[in-house]
C-alpha positions in Angstrom: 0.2 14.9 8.7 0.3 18.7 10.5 2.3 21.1 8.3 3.0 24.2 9.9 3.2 27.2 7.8 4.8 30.5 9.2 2.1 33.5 9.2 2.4 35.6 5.9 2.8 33.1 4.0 0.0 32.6 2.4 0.3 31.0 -0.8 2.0 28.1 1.3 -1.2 28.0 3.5 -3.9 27.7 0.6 -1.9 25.0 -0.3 -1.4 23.0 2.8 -5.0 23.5 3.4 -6.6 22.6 -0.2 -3.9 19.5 -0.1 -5.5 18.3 3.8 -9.1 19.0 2.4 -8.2 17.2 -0.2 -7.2 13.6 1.5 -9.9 14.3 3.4 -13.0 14.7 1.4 -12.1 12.4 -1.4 -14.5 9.8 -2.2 -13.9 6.4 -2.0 -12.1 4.9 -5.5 -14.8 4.7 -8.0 -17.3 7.1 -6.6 -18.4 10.4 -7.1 -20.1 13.0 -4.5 -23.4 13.8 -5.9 -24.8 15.1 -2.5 -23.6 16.7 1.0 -26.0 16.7 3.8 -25.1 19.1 7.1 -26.3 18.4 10.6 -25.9 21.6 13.0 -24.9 22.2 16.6 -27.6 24.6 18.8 -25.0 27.6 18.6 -25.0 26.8 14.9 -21.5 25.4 14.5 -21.5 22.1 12.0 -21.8 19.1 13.6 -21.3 16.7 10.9 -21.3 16.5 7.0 -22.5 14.0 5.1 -21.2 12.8 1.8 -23.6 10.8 -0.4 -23.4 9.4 -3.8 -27.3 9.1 -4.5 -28.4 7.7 -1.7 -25.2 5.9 -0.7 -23.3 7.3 2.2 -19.7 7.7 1.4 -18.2 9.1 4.4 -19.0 11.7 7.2 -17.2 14.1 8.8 -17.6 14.9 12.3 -16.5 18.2 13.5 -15.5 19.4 16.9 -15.2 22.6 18.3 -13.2 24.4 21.2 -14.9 26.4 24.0 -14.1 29.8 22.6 -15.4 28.7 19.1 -12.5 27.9 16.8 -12.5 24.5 14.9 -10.8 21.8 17.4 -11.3 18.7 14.9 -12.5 17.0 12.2 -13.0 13.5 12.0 -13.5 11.1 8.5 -15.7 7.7 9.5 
């Protein structure tokens, strides 16, 4: 879901973005994240994060990026 958020506004943007971040990085139901592991891109952007509980992958998020370096998209597998 894409909520837009006029500029100014920002108590309404920390809130859209916590509540995104927050679908997004949860764990699966009865798991906990106990590690993250980060994989970088040679002009140091993220390329993917890796959420881990132990040694059991939960998820990872795979980011992409535009040409003039803002965040294009981020992916949950």
């Amino acid at each position: 879901m894409t909520q837009e958020v006029p500029y100014g506004r920002y108590e309404e943007a920390y809130k859209a973005i916590h509540s995104a971040l927050s679908g997004l990085m949860a764990p699966p139901p009865d798991k906990r994240i106990t590690k993250f592991t980060f994989t970088w891109n040679a002009d140091g952007t993220v390329q993917t994060l890796k959420a881990y509980m132990s040694d059991e992958l939960l998820f990872t998020l795979a980011f992409s990026w535009n040409a003039d370096g803002s965040l294009k998209e981020v992916a949950r597998s």
